[in-house]
N, C-alpha and C positions, 0 to 999 in steps of 0.2 A: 469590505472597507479595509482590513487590515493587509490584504494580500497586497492592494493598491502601493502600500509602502512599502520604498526600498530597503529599510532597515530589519523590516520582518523576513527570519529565516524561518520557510515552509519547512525546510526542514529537521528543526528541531524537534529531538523525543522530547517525549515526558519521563520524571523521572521515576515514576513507579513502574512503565513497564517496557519501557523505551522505544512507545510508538510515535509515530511520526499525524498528523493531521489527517495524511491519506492512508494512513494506516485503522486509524480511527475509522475516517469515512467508511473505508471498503470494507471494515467489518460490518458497521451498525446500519451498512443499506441505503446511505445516506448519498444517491446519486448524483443528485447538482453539486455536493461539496466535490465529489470525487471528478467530475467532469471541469469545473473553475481551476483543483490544486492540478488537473492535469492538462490542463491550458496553455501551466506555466512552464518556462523551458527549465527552470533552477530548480523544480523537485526530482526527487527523483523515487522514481516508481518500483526499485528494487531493496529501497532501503528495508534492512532486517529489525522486527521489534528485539527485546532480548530473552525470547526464545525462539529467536531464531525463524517467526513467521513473518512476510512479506504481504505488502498489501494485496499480491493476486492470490496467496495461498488463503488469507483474511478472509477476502470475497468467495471465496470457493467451499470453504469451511462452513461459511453461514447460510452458502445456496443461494448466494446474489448475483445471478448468473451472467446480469445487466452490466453491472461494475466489471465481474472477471473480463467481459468481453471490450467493456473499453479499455482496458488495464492493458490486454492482447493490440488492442488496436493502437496503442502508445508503441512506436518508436524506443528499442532500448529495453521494453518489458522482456525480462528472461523467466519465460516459464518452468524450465532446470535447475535456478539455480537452487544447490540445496540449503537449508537449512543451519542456521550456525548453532543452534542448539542440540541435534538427535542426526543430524546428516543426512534428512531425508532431504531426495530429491524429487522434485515436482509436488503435484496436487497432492497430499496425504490419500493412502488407499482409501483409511476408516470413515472421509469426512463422509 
């Protein structure tokens, strides 16, 4: 219901850890949110939380391997880019 409105920015962080909604989503597994916020043309799928993790690195971290693959399937998803917080690039080795 909320996404429906124009006023609502999908892409606003939070301010404890500066994730974004599909940032959320694509950690917690949470599929249909991640499929509706990436529906939309105004989010965007690269945005960094503030450490520097991304919603494909999120989904990849937590082993949601559903999410990482629509995340890939988005138009604009950069699997390289690195990290604003440690400069790693791509998937973390350790996850």
């Amino acid at each position: 219901m909320l996404l429906g409105r124009e006023d609502i920015n999908p892409n606003q962080a939070d301010t404890k850890y500066g994730r974004t909604p599909l940032s959320w989503a694509a950690k917690e597994g949470h599929e249909r949110i991640v499929k509706v916020l990436l529906g939309r043309e105004d989010v965007n799928p690269n945005q960094a939380d503030d450490y520097g993790w991304t919603p494909l690195s999120l989904a990849a971290r937590k082993g949601h391997e559903s999410i990482a693959k629509m995340l890939l399937g988005r138009e604009g998803v950069n699997p390289d880019q690195a990290d604003t917080g440690y400069g790693r690039v791509g998937l973390p080795a350790w996850t």
